[in-house]
Backbone and ligand atoms as CSV (ligand in chain L), in Angstrom:
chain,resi,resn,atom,element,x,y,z
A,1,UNK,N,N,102.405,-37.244,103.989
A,1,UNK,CA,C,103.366,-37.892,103.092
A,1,UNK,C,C,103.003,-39.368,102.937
A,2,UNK,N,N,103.013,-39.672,101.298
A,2,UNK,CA,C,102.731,-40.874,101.334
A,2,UNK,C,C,103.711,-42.013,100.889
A,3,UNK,N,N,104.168,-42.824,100.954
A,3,UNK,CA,C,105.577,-43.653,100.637
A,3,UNK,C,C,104.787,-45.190,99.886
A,4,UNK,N,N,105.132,-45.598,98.962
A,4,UNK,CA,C,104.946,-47.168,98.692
A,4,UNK,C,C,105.681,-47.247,98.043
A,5,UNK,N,N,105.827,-48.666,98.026
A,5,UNK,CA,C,107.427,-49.262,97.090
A,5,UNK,C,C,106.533,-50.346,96.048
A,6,UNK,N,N,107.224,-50.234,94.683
A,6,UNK,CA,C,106.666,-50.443,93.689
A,6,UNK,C,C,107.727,-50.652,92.722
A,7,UNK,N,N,107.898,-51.539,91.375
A,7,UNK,CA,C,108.943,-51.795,90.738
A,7,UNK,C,C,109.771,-50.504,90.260
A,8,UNK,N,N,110.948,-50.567,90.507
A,8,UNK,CA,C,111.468,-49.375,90.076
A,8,UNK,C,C,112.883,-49.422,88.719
A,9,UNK,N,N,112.446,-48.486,87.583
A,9,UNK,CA,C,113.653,-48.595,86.470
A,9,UNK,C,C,115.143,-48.550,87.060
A,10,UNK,N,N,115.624,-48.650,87.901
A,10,UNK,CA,C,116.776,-47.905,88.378
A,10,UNK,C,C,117.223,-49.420,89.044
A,11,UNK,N,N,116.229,-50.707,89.986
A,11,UNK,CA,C,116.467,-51.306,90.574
A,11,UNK,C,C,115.795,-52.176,91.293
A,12,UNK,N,N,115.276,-53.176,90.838
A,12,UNK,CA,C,113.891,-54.066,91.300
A,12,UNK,C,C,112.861,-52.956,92.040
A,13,UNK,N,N,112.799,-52.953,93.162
A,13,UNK,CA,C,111.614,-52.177,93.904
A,13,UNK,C,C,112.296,-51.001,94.063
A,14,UNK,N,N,111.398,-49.845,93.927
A,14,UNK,CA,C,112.088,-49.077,94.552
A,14,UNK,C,C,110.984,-48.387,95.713
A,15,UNK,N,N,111.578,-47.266,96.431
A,15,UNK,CA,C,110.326,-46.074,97.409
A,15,UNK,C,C,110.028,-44.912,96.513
A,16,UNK,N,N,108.504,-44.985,96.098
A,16,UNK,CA,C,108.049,-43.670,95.620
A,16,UNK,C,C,107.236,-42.743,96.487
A,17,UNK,N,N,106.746,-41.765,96.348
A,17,UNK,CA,C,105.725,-40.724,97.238
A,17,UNK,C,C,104.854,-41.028,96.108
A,18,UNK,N,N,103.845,-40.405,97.078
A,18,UNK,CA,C,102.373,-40.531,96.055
A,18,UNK,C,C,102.086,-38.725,96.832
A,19,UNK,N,N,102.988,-38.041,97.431
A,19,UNK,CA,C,102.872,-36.665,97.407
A,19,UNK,C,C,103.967,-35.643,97.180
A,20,UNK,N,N,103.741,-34.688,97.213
A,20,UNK,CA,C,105.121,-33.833,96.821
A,20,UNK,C,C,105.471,-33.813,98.417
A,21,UNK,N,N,106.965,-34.012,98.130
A,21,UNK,CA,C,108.009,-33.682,99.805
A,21,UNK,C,C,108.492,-32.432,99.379
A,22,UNK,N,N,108.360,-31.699,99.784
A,22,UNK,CA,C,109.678,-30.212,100.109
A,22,UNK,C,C,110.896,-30.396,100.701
A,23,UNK,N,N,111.748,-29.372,100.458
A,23,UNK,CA,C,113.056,-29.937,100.548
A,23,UNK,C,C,113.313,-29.708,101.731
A,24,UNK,N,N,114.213,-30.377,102.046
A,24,UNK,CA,C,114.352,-29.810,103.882
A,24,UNK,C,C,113.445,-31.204,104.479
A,25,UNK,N,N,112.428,-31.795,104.232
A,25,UNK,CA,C,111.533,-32.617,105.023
A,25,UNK,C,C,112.579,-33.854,105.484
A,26,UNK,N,N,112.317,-34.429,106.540
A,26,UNK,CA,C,112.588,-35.518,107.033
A,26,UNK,C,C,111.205,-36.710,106.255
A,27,UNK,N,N,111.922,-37.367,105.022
A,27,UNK,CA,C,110.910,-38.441,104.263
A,27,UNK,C,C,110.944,-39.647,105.234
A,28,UNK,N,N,111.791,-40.020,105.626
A,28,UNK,CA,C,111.834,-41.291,106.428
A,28,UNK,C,C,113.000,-41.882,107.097
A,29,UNK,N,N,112.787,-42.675,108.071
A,29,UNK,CA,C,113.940,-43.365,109.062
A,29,UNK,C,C,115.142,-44.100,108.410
A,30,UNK,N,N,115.846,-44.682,108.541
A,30,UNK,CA,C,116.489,-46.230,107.856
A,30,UNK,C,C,116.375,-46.717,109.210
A,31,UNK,N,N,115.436,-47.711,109.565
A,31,UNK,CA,C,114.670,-48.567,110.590
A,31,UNK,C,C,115.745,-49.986,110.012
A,32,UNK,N,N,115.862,-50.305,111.505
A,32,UNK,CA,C,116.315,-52.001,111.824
A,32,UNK,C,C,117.838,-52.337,112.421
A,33,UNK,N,N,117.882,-53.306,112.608
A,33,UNK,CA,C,118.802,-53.733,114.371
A,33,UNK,C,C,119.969,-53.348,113.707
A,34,UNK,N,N,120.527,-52.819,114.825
A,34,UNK,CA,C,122.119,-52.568,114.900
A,34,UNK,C,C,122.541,-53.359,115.282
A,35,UNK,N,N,123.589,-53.734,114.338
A,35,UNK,CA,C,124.466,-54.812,114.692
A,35,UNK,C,C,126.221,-54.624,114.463
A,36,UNK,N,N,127.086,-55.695,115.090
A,36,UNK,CA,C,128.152,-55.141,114.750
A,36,UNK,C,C,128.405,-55.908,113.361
A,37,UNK,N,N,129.592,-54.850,112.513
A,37,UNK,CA,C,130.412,-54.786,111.589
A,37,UNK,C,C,130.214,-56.389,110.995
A,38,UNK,N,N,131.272,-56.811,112.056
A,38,UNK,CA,C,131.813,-58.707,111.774
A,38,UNK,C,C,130.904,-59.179,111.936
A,39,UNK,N,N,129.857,-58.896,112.495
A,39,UNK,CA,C,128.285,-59.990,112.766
A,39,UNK,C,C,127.779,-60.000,110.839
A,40,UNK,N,N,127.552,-58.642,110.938
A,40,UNK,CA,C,127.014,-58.630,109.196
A,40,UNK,C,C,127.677,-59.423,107.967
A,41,UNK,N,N,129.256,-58.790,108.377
A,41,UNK,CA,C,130.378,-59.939,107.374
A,41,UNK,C,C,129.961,-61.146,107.398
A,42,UNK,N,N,129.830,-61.832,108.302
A,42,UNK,CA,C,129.697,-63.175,108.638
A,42,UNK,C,C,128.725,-63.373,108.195
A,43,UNK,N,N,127.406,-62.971,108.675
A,43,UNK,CA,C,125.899,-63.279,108.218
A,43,UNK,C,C,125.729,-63.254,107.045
A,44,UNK,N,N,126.331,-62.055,106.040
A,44,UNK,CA,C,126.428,-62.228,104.794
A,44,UNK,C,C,126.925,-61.915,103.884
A,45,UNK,N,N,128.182,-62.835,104.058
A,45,UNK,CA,C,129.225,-62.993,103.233
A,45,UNK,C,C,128.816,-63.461,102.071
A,46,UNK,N,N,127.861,-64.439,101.743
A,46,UNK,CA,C,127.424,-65.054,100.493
A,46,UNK,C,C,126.020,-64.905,100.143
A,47,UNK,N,N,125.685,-63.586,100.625
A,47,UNK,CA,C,124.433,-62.949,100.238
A,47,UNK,C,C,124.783,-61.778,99.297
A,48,UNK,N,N,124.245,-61.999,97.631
A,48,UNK,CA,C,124.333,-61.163,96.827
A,48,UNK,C,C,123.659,-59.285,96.942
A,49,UNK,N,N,122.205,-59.449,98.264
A,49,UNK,CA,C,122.018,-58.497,98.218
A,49,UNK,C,C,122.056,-57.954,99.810
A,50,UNK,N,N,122.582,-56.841,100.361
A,50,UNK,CA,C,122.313,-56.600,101.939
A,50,UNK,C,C,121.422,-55.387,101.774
A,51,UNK,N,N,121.412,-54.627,102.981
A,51,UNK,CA,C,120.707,-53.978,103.511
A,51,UNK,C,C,121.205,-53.086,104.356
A,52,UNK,N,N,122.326,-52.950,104.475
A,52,UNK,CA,C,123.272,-52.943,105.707
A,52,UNK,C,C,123.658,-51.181,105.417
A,53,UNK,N,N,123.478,-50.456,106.812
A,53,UNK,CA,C,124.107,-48.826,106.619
A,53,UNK,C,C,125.031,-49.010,107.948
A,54,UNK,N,N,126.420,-48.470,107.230
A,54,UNK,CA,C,126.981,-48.284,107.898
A,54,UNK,C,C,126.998,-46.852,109.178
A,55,UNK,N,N,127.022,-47.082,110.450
A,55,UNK,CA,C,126.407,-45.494,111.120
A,55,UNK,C,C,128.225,-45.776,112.253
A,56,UNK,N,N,128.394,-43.728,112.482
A,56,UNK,CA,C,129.260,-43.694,113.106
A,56,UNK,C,C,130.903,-44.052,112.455
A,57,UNK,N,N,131.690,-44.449,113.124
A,57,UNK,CA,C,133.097,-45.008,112.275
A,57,UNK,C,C,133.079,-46.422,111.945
A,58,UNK,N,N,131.840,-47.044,111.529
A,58,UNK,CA,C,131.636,-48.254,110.353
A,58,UNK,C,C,132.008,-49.303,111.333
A,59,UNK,N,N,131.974,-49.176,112.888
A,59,UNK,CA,C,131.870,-50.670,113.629
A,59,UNK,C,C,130.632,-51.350,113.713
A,60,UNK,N,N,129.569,-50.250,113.493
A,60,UNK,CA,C,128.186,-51.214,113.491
A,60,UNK,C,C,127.420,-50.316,112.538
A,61,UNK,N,N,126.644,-51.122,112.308
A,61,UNK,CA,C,125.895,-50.963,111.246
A,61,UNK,C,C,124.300,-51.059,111.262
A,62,UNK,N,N,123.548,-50.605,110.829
A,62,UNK,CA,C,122.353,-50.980,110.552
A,62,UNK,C,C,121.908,-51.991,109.897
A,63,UNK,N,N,121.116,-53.047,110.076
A,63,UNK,CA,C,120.543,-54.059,109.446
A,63,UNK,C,C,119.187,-53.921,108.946
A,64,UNK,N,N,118.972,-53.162,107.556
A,64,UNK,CA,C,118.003,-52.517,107.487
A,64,UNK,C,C,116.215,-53.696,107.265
A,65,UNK,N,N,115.386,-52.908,107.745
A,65,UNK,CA,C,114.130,-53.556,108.145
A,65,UNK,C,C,113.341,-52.083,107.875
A,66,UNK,N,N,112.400,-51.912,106.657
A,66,UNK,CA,C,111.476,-51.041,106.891
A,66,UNK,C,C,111.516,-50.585,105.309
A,67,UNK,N,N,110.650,-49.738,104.973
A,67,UNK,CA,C,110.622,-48.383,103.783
A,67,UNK,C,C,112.075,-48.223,103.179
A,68,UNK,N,N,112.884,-47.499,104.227
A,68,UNK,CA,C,114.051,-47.016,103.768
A,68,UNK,C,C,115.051,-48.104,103.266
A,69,UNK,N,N,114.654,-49.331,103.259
A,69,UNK,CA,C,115.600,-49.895,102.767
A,69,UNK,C,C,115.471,-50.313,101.387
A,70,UNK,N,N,114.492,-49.838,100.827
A,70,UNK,CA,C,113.948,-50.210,99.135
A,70,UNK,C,C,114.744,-49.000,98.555
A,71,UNK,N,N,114.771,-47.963,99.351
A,71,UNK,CA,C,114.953,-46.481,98.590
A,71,UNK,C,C,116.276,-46.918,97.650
A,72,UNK,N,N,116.054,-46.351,96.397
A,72,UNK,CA,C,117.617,-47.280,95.469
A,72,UNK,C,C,118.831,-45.655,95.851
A,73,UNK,N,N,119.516,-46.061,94.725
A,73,UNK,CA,C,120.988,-45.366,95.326
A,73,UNK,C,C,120.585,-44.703,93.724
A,74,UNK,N,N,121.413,-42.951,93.492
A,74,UNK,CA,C,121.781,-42.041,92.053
A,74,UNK,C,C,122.081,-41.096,92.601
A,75,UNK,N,N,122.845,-40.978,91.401
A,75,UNK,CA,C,124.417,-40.192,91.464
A,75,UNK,C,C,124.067,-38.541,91.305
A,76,UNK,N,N,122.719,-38.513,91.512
A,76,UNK,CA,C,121.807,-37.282,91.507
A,76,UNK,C,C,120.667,-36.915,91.879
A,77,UNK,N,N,121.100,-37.802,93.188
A,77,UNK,CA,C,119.585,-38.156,93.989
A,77,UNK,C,C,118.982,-36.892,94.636
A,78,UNK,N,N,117.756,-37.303,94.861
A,78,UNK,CA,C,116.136,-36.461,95.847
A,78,UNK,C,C,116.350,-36.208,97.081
A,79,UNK,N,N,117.403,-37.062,97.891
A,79,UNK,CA,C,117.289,-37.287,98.884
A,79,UNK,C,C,118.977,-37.389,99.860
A,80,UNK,N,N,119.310,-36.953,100.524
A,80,UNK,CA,C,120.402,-37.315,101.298
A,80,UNK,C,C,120.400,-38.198,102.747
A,81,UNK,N,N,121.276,-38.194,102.727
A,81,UNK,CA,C,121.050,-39.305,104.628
A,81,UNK,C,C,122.381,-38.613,105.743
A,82,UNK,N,N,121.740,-38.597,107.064
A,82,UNK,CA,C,122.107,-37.483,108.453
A,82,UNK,C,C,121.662,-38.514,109.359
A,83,UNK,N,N,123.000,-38.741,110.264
A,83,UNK,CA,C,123.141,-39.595,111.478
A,83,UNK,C,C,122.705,-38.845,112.344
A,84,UNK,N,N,121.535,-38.859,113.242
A,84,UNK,CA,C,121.598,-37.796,114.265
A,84,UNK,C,C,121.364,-38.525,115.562
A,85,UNK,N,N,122.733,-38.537,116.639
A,85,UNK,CA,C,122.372,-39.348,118.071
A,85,UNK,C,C,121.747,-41.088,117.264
A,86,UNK,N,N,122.578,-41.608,116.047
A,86,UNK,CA,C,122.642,-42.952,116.143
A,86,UNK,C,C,121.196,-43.520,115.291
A,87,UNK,N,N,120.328,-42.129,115.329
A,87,UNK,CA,C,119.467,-42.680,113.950
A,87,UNK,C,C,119.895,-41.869,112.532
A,88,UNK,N,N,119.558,-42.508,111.620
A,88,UNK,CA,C,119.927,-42.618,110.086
A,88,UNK,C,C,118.081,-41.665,109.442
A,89,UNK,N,N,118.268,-40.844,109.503
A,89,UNK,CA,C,117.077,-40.178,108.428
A,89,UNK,C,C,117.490,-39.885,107.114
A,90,UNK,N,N,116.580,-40.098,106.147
A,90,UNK,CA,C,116.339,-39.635,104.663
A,90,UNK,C,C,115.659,-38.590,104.799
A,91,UNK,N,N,116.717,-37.064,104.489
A,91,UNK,CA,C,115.701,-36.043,104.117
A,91,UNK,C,C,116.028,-35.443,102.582
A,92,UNK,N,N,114.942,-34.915,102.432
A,92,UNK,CA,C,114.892,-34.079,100.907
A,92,UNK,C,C,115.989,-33.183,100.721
A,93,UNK,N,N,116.432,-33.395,99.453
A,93,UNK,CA,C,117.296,-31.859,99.500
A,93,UNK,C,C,116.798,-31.151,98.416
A,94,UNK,N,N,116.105,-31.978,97.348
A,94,UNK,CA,C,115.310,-31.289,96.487
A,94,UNK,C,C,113.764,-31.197,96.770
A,95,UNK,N,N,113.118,-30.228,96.483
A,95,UNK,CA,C,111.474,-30.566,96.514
A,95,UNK,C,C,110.898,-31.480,95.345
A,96,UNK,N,N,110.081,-32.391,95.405
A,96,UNK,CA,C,110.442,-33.849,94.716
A,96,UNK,C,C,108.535,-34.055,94.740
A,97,UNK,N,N,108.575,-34.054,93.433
A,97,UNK,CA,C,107.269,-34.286,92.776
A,97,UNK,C,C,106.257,-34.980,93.433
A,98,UNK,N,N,105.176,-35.411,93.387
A,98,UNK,CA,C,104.024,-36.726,93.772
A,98,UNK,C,C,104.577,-37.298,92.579
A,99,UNK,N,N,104.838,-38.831,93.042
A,99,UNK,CA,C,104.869,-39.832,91.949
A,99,UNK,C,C,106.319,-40.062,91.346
A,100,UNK,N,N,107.072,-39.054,92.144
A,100,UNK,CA,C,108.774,-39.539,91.708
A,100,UNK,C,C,109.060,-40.615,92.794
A,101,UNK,N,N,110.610,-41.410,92.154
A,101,UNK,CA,C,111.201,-41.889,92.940
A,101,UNK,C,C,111.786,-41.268,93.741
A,102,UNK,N,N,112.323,-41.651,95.490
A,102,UNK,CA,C,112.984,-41.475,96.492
A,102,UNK,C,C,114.535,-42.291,95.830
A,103,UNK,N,N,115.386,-41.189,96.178
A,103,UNK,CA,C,116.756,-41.457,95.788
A,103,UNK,C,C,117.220,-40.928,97.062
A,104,UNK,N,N,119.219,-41.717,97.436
A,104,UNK,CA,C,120.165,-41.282,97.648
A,104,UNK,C,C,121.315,-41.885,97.438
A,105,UNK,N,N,122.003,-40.998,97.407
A,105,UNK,CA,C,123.559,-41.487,97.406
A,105,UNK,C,C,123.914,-42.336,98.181
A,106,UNK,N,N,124.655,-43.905,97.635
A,106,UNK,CA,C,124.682,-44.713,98.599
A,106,UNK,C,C,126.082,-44.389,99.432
A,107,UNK,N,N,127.025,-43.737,98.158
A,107,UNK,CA,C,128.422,-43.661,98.987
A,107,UNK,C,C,128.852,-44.902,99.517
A,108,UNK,N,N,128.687,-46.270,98.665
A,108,UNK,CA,C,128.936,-47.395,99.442
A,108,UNK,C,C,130.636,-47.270,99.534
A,109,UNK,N,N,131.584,-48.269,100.965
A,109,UNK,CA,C,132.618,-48.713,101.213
A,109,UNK,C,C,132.845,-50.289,101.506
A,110,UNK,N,N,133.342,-50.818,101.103
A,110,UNK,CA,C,134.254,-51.601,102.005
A,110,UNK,C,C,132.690,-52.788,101.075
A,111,UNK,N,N,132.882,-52.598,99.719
A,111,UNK,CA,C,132.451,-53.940,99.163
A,111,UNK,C,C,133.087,-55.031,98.576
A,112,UNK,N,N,134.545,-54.789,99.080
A,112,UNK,CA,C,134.768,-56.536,98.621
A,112,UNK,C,C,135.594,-56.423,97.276
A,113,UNK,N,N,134.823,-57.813,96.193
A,113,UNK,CA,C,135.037,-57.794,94.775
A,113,UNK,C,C,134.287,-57.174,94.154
A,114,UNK,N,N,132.971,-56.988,94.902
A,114,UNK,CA,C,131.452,-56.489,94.030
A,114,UNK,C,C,131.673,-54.891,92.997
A,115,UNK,N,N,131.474,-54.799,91.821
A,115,UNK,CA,C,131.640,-53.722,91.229
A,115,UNK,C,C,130.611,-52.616,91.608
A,116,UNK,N,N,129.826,-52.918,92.489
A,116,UNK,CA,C,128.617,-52.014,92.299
A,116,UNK,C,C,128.063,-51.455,91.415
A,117,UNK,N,N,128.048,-51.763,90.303
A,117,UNK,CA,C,127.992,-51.008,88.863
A,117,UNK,C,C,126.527,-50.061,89.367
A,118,UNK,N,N,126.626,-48.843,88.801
A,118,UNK,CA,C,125.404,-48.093,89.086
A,118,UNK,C,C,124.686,-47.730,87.342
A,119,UNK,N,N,122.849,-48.221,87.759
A,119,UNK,CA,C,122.550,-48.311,86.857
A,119,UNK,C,C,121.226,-46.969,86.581
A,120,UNK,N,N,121.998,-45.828,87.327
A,120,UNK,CA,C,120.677,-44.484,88.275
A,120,UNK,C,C,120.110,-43.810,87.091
A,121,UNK,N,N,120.862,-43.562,85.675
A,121,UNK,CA,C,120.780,-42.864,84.177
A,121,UNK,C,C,120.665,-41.604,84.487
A,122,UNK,N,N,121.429,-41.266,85.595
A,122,UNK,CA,C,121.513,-39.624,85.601
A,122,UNK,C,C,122.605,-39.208,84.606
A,123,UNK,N,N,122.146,-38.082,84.616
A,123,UNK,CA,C,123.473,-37.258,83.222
A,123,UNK,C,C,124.728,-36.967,84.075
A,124,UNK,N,N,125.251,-37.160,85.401
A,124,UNK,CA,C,126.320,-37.059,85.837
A,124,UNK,C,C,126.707,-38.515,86.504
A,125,UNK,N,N,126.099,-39.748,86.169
A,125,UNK,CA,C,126.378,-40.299,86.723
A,125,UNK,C,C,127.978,-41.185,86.477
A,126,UNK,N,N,128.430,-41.462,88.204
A,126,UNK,CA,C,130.224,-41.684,88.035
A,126,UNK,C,C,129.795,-43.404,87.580
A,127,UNK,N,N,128.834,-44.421,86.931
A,127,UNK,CA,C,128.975,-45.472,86.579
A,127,UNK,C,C,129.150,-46.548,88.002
A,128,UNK,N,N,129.252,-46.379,89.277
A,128,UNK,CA,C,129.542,-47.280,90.205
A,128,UNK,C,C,128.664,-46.221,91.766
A,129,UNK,N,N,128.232,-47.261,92.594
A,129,UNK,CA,C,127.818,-46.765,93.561
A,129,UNK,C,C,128.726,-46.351,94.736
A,130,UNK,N,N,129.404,-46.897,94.650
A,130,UNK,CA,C,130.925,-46.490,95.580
A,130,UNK,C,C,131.226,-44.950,95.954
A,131,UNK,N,N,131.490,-44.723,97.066
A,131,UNK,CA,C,131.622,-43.018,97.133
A,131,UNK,C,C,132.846,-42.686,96.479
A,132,UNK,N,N,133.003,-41.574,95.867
A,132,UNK,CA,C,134.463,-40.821,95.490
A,132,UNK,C,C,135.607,-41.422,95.678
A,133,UNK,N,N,135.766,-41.150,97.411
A,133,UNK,CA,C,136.687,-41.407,98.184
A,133,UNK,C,C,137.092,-43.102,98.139
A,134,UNK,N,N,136.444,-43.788,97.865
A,134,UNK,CA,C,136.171,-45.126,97.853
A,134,UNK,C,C,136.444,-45.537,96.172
A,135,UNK,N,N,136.108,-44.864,95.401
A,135,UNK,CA,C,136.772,-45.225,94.042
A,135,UNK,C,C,137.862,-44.881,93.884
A,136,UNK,N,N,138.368,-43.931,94.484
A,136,UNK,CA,C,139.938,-43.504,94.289
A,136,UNK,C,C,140.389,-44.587,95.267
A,137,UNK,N,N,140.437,-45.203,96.193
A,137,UNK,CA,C,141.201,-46.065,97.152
A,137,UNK,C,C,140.794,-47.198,96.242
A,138,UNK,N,N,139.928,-47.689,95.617
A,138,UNK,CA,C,140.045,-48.758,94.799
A,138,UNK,C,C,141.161,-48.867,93.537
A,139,UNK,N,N,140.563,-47.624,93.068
A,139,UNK,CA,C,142.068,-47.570,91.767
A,139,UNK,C,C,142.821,-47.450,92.304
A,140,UNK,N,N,143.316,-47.064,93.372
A,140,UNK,CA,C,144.920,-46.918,94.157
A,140,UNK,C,C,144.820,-48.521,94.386
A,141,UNK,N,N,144.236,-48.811,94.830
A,141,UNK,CA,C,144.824,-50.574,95.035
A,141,UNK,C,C,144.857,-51.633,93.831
A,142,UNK,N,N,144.144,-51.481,92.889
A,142,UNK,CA,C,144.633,-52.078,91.808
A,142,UNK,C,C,145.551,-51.562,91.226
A,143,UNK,N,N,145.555,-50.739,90.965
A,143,UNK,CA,C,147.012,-50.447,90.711
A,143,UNK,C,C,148.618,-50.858,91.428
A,144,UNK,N,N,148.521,-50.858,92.150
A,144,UNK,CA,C,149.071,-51.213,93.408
A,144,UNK,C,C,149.307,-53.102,93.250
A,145,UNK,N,N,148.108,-53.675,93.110
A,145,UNK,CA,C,148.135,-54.643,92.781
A,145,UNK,C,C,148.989,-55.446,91.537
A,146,UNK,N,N,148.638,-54.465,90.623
A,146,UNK,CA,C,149.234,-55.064,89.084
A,146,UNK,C,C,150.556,-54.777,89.315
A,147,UNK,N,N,150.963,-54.105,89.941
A,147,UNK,CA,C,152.650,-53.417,90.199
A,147,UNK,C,C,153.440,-54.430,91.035
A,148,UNK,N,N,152.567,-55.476,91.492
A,148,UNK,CA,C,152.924,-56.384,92.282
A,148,UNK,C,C,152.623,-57.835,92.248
A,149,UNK,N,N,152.247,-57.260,91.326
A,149,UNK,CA,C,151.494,-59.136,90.236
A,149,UNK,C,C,152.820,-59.884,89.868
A,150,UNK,N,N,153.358,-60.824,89.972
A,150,UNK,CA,C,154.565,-61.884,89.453
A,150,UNK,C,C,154.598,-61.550,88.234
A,151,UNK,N,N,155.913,-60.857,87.745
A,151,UNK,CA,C,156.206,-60.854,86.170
A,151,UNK,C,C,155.550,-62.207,85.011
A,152,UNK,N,N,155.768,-63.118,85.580
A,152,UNK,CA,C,155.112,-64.850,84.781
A,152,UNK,C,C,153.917,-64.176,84.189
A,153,UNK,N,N,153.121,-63.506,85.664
A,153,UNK,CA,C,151.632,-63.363,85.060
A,153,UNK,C,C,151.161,-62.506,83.776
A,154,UNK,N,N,152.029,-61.151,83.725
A,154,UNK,CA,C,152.209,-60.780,82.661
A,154,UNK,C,C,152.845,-61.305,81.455
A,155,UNK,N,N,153.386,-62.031,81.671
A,155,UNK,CA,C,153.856,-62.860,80.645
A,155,UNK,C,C,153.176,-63.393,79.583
A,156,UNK,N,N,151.571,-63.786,80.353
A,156,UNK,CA,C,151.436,-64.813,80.032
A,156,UNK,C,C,149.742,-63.826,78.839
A,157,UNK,N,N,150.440,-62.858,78.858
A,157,UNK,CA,C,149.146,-61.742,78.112
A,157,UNK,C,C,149.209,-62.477,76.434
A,158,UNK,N,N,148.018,-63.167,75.751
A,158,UNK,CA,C,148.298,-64.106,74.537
A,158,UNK,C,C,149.039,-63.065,73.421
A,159,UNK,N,N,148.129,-61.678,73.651
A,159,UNK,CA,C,148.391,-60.599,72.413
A,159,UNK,C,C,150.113,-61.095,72.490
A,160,UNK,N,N,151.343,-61.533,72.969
A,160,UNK,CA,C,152.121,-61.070,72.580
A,160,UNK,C,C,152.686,-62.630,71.927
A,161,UNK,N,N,152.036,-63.606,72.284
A,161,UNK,CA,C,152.302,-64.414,71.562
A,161,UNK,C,C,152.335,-64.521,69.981
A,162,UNK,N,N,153.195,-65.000,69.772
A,162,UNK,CA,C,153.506,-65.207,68.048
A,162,UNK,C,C,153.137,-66.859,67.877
A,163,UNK,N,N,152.820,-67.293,66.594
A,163,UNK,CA,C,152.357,-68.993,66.493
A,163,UNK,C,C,153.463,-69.368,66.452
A,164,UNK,N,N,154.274,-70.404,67.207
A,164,UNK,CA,C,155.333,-71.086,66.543
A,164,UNK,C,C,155.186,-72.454,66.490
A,165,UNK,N,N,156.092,-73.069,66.012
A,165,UNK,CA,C,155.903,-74.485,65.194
A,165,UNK,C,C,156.134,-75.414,66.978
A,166,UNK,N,N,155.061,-76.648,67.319
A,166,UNK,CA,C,155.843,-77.463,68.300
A,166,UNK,C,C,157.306,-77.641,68.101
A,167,UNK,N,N,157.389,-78.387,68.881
A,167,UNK,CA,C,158.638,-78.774,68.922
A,167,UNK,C,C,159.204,-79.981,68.311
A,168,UNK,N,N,158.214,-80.721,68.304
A,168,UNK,CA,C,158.256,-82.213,67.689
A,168,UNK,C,C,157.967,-82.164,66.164
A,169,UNK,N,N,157.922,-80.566,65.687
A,169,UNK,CA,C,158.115,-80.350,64.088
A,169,UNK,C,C,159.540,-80.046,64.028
A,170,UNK,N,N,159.996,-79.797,64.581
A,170,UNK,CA,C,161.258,-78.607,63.946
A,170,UNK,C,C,162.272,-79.920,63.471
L,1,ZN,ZN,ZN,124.692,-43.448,88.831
């Protein structure tokens, strides 16, 4: 199996094979230090891009270093990811050409403001990298939010404004 990372349509670099994987194969690790949760928050809070897999119940995380961390994210990916005893492997679930891209589902959580907008051009794709479960808890909280926004703020929507004359005309 051969792996290099090379510009990819989907997302600056991405991981391609330069052989066919069969499905079922273990393609590669997600290599690099575990760290905790709040260490990563902290480290990079004002870093536009991480690296970071969450492993286990999301107290620590991977700080990714290696191959697997180019691999981009679609909503109809090559590839899935399996915690086993605390390592993170990428294996095939499809058998996947020489010369395709390496995909998986990022299923991202717990990003913040960031939209993740997903840009994968699969024909099922849900438009955001966020898992399911994680877009529904988002629309539940904006929603949630606007229901709890200060009446003023709605108020202040222009569409309902009408022009009227100052005051120092009338
Ligand atoms: Zn997508």
């Amino acid at each position: 199996m051969g792996l290099i990372i090379r510009s990819s349509a989907i997302h600056a670099a991405g991981c391609y094979t330069t052989t066919p994987i069969r499905k079922g194969t273990r393609v590669v690790e997600y290599t690099g230090r575990r760290i905790s949760k709040e260490l990563a928050d902290a480290r990079y809070e004002h870093s536009p891009i991480t690296y970071l897999f969450g492993l286990g119940d999301g107290t620590m995380v991977i700080d990714g270093h290696g191959m697997a961390m180019f691999i981009n994210h679609s909503c109809d990916a090559n590839c899935e990811t399996s915690e086993v005893r605390g390592r993170v492997w990428i294996t095939a679930i499809k058998n996947i050409p020489a010369g395709a891209e390496i995909t998986y589902d990022y299923c991202l959580y717990d990003g913040g403001e960031d939209e993740a907008i997903c840009n994968c051009g699969a024909k099922k794709c849900r438009g955001s990298m966020y898992s399911k479960e994680e877009i529904r808890r988002r629309k539940r909280a904006a929603k949630k939010a606007a229901l709890q926004a200060p009446k003023e703020h709605i108020k202040k929507h222009p569409a309902e404004r009408k022009p009227g004359k100052r005051a120092n005309e009338a």
